[in-house]
N, CA, C and O atoms as a GROMACS GRO file, in nm:
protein
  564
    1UNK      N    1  -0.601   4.339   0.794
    1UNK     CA    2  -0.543   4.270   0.906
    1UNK      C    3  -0.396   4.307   0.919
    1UNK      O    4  -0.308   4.297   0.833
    2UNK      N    5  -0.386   4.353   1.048
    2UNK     CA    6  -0.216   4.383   1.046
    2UNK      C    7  -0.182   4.260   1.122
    2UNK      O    8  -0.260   4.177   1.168
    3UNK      N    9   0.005   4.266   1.128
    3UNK     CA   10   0.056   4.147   1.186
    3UNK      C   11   0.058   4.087   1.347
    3UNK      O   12   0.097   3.981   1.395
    4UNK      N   13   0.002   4.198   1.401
    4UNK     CA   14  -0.082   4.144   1.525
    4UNK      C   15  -0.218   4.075   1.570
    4UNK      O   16  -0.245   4.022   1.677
    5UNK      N   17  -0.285   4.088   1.470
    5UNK     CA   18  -0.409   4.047   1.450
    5UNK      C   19  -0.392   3.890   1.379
    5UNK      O   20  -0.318   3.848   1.290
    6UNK      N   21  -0.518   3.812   1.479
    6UNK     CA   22  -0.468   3.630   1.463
    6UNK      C   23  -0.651   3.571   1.351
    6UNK      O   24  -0.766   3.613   1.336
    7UNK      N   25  -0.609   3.515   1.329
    7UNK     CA   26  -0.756   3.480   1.280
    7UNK      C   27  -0.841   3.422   1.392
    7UNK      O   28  -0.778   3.358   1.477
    8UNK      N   29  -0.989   3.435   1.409
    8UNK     CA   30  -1.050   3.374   1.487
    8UNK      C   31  -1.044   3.253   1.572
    8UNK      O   32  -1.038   3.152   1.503
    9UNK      N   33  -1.044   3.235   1.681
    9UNK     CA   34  -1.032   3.100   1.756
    9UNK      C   35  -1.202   3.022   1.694
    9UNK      O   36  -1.310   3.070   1.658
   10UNK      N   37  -1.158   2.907   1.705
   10UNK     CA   38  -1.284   2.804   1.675
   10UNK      C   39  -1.362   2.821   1.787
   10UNK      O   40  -1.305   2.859   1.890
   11UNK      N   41  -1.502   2.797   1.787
   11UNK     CA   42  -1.548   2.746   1.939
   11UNK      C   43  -1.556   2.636   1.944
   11UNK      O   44  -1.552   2.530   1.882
   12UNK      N   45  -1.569   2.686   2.038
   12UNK     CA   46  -1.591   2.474   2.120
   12UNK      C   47  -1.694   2.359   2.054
   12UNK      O   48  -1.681   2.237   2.046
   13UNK      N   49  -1.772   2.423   2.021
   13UNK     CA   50  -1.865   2.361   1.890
   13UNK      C   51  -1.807   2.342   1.751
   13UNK      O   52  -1.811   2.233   1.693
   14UNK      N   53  -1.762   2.433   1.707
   14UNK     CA   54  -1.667   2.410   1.599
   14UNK      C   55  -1.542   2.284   1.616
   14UNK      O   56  -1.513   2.191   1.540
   15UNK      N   57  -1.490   2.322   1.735
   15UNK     CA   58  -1.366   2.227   1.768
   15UNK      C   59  -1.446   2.052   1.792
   15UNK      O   60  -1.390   1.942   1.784
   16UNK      N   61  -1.567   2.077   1.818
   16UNK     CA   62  -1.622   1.928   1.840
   16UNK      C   63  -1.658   1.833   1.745
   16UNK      O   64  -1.664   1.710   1.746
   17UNK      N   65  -1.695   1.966   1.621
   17UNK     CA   66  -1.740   1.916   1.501
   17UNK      C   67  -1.637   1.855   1.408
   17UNK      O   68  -1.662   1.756   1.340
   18UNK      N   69  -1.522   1.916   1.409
   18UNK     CA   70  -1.397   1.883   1.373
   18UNK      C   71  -1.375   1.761   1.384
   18UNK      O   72  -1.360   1.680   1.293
   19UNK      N   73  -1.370   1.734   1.569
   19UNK     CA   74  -1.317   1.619   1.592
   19UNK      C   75  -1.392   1.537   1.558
   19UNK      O   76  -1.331   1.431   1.560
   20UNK      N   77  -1.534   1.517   1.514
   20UNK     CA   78  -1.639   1.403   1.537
   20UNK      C   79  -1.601   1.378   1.374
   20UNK      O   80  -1.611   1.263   1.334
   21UNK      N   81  -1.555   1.487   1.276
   21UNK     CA   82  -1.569   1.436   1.127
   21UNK      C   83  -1.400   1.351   1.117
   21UNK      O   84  -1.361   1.271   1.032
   22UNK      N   85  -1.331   1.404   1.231
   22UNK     CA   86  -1.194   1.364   1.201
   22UNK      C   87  -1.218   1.217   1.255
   22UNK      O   88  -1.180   1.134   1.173
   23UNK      N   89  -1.267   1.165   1.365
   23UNK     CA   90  -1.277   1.002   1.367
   23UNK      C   91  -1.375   0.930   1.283
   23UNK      O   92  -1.363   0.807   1.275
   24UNK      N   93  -1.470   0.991   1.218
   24UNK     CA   94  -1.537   0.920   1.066
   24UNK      C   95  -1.474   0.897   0.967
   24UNK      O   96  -1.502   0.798   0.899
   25UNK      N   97  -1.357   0.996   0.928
   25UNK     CA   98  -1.238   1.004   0.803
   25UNK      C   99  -1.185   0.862   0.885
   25UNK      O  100  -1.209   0.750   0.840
   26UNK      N  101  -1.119   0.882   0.995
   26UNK     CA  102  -1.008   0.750   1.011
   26UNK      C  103  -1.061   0.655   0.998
   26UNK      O  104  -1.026   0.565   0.921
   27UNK      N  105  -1.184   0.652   1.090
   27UNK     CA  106  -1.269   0.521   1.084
   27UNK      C  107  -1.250   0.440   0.994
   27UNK      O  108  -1.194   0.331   1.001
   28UNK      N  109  -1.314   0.511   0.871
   28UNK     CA  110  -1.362   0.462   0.741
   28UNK      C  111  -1.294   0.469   0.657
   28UNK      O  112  -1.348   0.454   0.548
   29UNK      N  113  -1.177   0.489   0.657
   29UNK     CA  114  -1.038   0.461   0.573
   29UNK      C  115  -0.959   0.378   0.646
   29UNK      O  116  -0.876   0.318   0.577
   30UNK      N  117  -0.957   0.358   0.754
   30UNK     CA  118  -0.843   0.243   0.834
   30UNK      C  119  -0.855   0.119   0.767
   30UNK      O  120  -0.738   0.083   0.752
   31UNK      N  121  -0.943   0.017   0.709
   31UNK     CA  122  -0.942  -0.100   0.639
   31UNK      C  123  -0.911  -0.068   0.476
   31UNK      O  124  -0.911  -0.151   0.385
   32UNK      N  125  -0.888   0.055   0.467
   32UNK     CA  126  -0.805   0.091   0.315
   32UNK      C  127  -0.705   0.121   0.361
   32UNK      O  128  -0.618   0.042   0.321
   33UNK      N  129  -0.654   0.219   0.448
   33UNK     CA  130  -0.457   0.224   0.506
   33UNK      C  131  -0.373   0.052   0.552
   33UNK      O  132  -0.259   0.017   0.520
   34UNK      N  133  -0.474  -0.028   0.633
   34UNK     CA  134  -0.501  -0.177   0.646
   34UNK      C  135  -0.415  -0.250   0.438
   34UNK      O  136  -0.301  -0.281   0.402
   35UNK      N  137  -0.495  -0.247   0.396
   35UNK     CA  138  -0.523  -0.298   0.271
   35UNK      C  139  -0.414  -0.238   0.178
   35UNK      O  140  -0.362  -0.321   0.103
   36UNK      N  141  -0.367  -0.103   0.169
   36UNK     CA  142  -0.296  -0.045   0.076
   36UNK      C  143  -0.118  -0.087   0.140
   36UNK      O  144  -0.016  -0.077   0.071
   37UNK      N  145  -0.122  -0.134   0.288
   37UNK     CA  146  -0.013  -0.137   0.309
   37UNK      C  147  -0.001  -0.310   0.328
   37UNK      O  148   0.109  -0.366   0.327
   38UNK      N  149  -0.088  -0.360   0.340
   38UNK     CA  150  -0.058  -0.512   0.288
   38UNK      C  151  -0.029  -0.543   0.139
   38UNK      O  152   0.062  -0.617   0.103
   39UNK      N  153  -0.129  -0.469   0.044
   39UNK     CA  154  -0.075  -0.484  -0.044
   39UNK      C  155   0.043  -0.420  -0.155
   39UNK      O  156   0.067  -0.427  -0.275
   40UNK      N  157   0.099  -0.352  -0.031
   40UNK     CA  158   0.303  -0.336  -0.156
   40UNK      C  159   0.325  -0.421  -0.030
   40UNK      O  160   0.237  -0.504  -0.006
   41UNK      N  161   0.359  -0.419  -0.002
   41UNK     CA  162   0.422  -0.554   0.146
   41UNK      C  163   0.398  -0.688   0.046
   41UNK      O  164   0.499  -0.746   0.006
   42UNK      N  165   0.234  -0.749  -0.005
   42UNK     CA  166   0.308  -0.876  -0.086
   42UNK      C  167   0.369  -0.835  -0.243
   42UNK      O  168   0.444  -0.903  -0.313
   43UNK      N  169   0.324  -0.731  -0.265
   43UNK     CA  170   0.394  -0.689  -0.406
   43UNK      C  171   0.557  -0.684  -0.405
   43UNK      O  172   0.620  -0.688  -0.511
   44UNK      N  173   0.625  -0.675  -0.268
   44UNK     CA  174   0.751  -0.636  -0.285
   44UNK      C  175   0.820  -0.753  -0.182
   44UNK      O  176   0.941  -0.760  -0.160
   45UNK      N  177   0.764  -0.804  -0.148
   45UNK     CA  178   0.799  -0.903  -0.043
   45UNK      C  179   0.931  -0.995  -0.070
   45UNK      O  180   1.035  -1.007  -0.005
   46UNK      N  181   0.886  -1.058  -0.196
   46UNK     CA  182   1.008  -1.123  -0.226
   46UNK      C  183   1.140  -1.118  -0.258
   46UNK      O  184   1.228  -1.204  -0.261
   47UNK      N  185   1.135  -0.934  -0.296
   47UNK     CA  186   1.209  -0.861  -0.359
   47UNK      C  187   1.331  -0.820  -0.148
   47UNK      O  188   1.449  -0.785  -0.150
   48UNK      N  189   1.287  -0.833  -0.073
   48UNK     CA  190   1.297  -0.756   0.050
   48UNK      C  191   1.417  -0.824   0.125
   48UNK      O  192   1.442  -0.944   0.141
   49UNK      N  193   1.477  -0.725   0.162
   49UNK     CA  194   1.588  -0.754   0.258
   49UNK      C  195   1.542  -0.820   0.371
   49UNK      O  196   1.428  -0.788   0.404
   50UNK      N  197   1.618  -0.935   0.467
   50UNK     CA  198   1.545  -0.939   0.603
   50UNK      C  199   1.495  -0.811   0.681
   50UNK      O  200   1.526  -0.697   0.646
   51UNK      N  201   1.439  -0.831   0.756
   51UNK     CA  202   1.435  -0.742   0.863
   51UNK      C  203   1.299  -0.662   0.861
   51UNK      O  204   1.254  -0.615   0.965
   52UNK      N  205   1.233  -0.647   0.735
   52UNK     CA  206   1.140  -0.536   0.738
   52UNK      C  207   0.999  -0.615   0.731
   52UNK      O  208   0.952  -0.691   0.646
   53UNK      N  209   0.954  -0.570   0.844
   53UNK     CA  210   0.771  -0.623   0.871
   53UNK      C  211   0.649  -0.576   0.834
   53UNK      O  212   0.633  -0.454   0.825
   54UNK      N  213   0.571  -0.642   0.815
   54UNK     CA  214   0.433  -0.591   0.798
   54UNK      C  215   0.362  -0.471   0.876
   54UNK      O  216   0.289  -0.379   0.838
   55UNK      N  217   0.412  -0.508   0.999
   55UNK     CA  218   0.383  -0.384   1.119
   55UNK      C  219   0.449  -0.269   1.062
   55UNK      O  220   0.368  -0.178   1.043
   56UNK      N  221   0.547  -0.246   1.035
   56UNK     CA  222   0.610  -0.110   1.020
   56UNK      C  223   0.545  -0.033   0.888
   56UNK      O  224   0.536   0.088   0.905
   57UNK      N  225   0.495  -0.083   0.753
   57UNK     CA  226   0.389  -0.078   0.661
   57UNK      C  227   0.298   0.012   0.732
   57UNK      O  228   0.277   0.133   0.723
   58UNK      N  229   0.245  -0.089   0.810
   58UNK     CA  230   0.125  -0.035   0.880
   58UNK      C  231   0.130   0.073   0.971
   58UNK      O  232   0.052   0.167   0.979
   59UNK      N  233   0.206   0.055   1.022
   59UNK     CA  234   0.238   0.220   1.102
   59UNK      C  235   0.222   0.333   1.045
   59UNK      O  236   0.163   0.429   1.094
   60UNK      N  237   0.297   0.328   0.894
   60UNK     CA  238   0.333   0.470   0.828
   60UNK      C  239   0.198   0.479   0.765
   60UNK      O  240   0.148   0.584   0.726
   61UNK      N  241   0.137   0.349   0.757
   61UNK     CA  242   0.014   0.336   0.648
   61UNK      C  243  -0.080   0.458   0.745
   61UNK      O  244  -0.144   0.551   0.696
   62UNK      N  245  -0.068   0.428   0.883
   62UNK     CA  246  -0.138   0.491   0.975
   62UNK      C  247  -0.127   0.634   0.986
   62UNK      O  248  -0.229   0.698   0.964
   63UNK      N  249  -0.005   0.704   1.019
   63UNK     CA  250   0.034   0.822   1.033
   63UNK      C  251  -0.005   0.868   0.954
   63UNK      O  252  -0.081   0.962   0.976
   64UNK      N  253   0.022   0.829   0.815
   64UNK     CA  254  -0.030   0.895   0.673
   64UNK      C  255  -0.151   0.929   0.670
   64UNK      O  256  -0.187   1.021   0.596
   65UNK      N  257  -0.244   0.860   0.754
   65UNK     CA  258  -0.430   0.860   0.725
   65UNK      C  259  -0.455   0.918   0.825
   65UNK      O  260  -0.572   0.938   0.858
   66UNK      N  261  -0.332   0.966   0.911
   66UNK     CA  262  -0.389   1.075   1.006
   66UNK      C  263  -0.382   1.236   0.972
   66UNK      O  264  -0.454   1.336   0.969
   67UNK      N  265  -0.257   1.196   0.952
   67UNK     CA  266  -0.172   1.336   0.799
   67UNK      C  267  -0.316   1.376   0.730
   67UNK      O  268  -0.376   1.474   0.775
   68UNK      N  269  -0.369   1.306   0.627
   68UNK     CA  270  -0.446   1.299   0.569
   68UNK      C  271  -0.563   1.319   0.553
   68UNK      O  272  -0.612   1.359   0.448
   69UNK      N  273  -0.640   1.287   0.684
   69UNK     CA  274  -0.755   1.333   0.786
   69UNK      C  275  -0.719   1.465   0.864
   69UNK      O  276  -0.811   1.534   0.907
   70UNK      N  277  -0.591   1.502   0.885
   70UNK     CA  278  -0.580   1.659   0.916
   70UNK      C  279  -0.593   1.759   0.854
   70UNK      O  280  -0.642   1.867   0.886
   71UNK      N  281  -0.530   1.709   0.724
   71UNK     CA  282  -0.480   1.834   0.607
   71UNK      C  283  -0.633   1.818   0.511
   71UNK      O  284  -0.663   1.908   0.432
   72UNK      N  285  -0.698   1.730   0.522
   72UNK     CA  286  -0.809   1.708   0.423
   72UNK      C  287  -0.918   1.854   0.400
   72UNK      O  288  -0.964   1.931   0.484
   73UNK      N  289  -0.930   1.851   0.296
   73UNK     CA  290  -1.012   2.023   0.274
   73UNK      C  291  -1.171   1.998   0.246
   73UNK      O  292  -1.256   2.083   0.273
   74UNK      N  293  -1.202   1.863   0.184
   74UNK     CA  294  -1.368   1.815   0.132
   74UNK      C  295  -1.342   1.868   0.016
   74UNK      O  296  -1.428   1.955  -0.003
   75UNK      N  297  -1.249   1.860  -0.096
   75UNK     CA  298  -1.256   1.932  -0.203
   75UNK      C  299  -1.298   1.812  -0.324
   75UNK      O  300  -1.344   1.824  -0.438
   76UNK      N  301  -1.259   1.693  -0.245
   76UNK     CA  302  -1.256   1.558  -0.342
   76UNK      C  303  -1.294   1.447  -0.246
   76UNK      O  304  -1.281   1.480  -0.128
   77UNK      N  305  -1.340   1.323  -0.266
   77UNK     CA  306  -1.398   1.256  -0.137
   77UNK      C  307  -1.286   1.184  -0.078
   77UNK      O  308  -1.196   1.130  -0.141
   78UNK      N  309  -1.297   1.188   0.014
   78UNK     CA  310  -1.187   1.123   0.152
   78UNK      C  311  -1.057   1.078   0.047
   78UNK      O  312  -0.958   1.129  -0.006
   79UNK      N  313  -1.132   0.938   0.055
   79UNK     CA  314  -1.065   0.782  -0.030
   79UNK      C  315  -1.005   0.807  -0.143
   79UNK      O  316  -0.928   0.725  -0.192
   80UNK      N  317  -1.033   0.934  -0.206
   80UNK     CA  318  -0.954   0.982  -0.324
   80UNK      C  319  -0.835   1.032  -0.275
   80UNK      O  320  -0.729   1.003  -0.331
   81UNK      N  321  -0.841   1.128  -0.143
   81UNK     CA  322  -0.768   1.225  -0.139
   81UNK      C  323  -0.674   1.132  -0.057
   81UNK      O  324  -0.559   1.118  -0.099
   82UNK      N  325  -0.712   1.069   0.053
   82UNK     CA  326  -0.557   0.987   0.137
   82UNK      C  327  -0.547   0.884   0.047
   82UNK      O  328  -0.427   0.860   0.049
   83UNK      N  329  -0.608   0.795  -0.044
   83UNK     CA  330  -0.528   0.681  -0.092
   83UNK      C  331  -0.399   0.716  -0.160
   83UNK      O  332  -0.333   0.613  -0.178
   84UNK      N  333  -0.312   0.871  -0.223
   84UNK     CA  334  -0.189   0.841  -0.250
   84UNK      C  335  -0.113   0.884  -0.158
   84UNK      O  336   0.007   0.854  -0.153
   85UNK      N  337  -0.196   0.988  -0.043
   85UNK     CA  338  -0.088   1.011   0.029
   85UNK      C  339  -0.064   0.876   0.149
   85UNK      O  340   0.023   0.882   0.236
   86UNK      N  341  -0.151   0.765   0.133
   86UNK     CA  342  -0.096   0.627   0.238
   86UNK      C  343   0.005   0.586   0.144
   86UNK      O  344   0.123   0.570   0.177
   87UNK      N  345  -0.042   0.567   0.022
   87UNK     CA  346  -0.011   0.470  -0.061
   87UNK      C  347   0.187   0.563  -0.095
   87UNK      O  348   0.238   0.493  -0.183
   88UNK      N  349   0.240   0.623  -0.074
   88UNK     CA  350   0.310   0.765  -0.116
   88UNK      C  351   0.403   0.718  -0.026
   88UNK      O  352   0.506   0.658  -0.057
   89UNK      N  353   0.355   0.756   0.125
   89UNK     CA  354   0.413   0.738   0.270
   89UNK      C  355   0.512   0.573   0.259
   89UNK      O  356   0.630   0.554   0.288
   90UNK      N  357   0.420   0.483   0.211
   90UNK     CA  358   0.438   0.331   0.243
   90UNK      C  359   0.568   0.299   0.162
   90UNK      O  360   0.671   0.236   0.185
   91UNK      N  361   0.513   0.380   0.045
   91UNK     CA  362   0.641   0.372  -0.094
   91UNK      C  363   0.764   0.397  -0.023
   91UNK      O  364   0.865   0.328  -0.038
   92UNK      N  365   0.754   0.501   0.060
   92UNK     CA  366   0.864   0.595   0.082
   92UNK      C  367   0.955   0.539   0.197
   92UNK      O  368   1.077   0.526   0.208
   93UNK      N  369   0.849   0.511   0.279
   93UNK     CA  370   0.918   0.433   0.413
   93UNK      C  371   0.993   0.295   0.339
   93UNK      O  372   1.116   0.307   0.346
   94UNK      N  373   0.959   0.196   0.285
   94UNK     CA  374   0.987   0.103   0.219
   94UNK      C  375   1.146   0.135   0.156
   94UNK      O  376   1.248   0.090   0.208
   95UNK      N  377   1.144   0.226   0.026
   95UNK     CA  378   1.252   0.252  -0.064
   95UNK      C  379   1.362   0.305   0.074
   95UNK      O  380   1.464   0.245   0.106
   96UNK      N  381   1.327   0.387   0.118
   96UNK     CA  382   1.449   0.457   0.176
   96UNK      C  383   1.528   0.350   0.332
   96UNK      O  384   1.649   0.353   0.352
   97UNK      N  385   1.449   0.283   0.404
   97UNK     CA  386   1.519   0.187   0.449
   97UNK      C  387   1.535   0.060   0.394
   97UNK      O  388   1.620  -0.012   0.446
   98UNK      N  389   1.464   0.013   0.285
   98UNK     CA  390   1.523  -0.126   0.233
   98UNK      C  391   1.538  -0.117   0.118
   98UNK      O  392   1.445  -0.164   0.052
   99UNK      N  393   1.672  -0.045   0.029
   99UNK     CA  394   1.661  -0.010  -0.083
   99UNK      C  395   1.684  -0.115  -0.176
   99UNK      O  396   1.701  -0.083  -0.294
  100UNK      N  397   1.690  -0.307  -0.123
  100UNK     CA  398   1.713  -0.352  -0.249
  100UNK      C  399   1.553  -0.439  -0.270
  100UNK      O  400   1.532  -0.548  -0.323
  101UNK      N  401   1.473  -0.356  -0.217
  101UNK     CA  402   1.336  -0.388  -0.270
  101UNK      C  403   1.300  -0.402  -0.374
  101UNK      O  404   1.335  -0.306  -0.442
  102UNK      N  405   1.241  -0.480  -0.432
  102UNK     CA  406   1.257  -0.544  -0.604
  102UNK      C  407   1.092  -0.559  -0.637
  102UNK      O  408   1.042  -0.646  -0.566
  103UNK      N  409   0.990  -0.490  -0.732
  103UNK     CA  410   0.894  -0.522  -0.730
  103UNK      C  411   0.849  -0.672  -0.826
  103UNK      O  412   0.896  -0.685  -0.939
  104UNK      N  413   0.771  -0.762  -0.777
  104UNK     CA  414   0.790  -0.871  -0.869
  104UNK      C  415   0.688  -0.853  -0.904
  104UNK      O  416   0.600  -0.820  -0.825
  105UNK      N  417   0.659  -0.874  -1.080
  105UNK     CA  418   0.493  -0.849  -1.122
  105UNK      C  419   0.451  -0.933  -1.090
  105UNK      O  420   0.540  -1.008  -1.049
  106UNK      N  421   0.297  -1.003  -1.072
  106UNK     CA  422   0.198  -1.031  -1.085
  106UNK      C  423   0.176  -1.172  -1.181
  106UNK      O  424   0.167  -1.290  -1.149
  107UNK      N  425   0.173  -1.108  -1.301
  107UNK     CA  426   0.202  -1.251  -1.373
  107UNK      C  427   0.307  -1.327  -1.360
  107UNK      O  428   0.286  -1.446  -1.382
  108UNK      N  429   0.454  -1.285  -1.320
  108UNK     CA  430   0.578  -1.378  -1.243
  108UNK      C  431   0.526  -1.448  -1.174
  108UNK      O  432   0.550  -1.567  -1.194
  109UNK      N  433   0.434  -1.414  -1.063
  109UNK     CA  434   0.439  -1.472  -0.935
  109UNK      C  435   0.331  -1.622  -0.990
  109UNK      O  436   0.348  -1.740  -0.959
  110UNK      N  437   0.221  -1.560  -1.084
  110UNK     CA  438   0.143  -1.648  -1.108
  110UNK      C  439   0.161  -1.758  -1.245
  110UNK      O  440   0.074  -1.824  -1.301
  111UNK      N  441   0.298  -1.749  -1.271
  111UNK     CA  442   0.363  -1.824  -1.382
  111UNK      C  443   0.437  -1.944  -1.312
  111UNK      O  444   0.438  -2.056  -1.363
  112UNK      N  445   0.509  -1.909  -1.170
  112UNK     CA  446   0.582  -1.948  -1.095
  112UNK      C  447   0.470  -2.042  -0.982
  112UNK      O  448   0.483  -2.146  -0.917
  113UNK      N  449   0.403  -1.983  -0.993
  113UNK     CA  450   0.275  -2.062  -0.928
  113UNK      C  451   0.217  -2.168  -0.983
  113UNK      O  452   0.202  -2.275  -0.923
  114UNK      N  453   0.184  -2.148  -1.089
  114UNK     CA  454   0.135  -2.297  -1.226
  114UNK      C  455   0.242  -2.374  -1.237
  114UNK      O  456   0.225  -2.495  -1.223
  115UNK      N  457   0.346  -2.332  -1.258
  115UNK     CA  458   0.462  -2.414  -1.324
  115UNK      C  459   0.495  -2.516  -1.142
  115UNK      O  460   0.499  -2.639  -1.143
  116UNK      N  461   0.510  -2.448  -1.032
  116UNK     CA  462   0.451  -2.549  -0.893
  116UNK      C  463   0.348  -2.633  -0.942
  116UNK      O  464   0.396  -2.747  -0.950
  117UNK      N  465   0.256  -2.632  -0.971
  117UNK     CA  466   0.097  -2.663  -0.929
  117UNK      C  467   0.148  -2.781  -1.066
  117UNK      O  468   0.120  -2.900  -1.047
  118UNK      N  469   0.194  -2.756  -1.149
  118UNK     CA  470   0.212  -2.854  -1.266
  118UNK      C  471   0.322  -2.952  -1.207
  118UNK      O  472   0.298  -3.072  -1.194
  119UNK      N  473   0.423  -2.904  -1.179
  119UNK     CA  474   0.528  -2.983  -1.094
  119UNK      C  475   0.458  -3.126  -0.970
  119UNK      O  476   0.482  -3.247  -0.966
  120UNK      N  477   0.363  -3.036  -0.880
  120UNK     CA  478   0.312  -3.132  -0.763
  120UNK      C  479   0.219  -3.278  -0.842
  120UNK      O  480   0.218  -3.399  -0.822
  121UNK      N  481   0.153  -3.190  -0.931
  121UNK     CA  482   0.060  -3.254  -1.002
  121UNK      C  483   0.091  -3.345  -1.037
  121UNK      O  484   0.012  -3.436  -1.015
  122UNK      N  485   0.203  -3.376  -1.103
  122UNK     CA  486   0.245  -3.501  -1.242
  122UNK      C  487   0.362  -3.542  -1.147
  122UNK      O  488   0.409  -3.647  -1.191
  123UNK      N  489   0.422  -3.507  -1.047
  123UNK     CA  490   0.545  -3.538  -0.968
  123UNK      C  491   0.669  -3.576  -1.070
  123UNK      O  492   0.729  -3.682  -1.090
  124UNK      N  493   0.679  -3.465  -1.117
  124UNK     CA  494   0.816  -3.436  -1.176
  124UNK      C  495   0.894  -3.300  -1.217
  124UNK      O  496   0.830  -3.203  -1.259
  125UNK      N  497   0.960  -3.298  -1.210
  125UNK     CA  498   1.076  -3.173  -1.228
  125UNK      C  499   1.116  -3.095  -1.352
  125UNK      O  500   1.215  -3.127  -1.417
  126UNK      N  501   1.044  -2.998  -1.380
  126UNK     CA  502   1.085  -2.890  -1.539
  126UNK      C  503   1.195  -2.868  -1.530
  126UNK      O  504   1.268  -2.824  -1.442
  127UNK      N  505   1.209  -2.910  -1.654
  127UNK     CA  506   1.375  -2.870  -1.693
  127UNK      C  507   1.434  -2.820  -1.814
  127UNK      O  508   1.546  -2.774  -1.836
  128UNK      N  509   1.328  -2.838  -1.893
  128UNK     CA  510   1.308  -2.793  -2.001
  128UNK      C  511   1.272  -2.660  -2.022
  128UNK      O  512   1.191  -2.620  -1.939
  129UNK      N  513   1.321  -2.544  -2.141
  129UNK     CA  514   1.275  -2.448  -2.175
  129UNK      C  515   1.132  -2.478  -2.263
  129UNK      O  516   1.024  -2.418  -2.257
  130UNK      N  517   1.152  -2.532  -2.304
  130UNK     CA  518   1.028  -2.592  -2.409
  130UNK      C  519   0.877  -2.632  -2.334
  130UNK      O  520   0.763  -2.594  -2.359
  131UNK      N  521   0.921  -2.710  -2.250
  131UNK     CA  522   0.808  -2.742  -2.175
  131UNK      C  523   0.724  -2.649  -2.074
  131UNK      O  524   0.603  -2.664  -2.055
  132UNK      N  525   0.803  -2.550  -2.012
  132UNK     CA  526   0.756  -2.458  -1.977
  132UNK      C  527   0.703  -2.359  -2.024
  132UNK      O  528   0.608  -2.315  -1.960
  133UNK      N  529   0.743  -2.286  -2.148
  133UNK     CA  530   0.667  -2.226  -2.270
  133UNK      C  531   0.546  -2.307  -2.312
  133UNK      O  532   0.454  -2.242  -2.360
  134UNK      N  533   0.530  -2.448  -2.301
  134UNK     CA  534   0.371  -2.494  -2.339
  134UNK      C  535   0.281  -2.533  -2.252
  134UNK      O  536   0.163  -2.561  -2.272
  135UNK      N  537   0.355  -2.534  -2.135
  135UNK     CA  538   0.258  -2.504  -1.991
  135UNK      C  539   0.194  -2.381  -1.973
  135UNK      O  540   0.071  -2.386  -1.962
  136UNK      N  541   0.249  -2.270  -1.968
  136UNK     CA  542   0.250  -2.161  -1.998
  136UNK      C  543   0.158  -2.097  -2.084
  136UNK      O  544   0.080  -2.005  -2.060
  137UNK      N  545   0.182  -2.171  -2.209
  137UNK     CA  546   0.080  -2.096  -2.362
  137UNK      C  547   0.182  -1.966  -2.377
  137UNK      O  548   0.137  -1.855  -2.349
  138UNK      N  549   0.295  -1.976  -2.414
  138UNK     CA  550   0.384  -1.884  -2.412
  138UNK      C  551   0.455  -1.891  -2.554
  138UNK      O  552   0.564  -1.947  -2.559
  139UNK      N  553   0.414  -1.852  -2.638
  139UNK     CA  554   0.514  -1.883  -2.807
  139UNK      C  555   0.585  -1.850  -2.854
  139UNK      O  556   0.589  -1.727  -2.854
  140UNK      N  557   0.704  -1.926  -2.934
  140UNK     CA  558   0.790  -1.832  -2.973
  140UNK      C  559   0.799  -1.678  -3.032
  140UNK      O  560   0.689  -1.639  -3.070
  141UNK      N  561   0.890  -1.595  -3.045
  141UNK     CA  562   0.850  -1.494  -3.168
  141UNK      C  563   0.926  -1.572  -3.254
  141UNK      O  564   0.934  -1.541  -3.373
   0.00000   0.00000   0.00000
């Protein structure tokens, strides 16, 4: 092949087939781009400057799974191949406009949650280090 020479045009059958596998990829990953960008949105939420929404998550969550559904080769199945590049995109959009994003683990949130739920319960106020370590099940070293 010299440098005038182009690779084959698709036909129109080819180009149809394309498109019909490219709206099955989105299809059927949109409630995982959905899902992967709700969840760093509550993972980082508390950590978050005003201003930044769930919608905008979802946008990039989107572009990404289109990215993703373009560049895709069938080398590995779909859901393998876009879940880091949504999950990548979301990170990225996130860090670089709201950089004092703070991730809060998991067990924080659900330590902070009991120690409420114990509070409403008995209607009174922790104040104690002690008492919260045996709410908890938390022991000294």
């Amino acid at each position: 092949m010299t440098m005038t020479d182009t690779a084959p045009r698709p036909t129109m059958e080819q180009t149809q087939e394309r498109s019909v596998a490219y709206d099955i990829l989105v299809r059927d990953m949109l409630p995982g781009a959905k899902a992967i960008a709700g969840g760093i949105y509550r993972m980082y939420r508390s950590g978050l400057r005003p201003g930044i929404e769930i919608d905008d998550l979802m946008q990039d969550a989107f572009i990404a799974l289109d990215k993703a559904a373009r560049e895709y080769d069938g080398s590995v199945p779909f859901k393998t191949f876009a879940t880091p590049v949504i999950r990548n995109a979301v990170l990225k959009y996130m860090f670089e406009n709201y950089q004092h994003a703070t991730r809060v683990p998991y067990y924080f949130t659900k330590h902070v949650r009991t120690l409420r739920n114990y509070e409403r319960k008995n209607d009174t106020s922790i104040t104690d280090v002690d008492e919260v370590r045996e709410i908890l099940g938390i022991t000294r070293r």
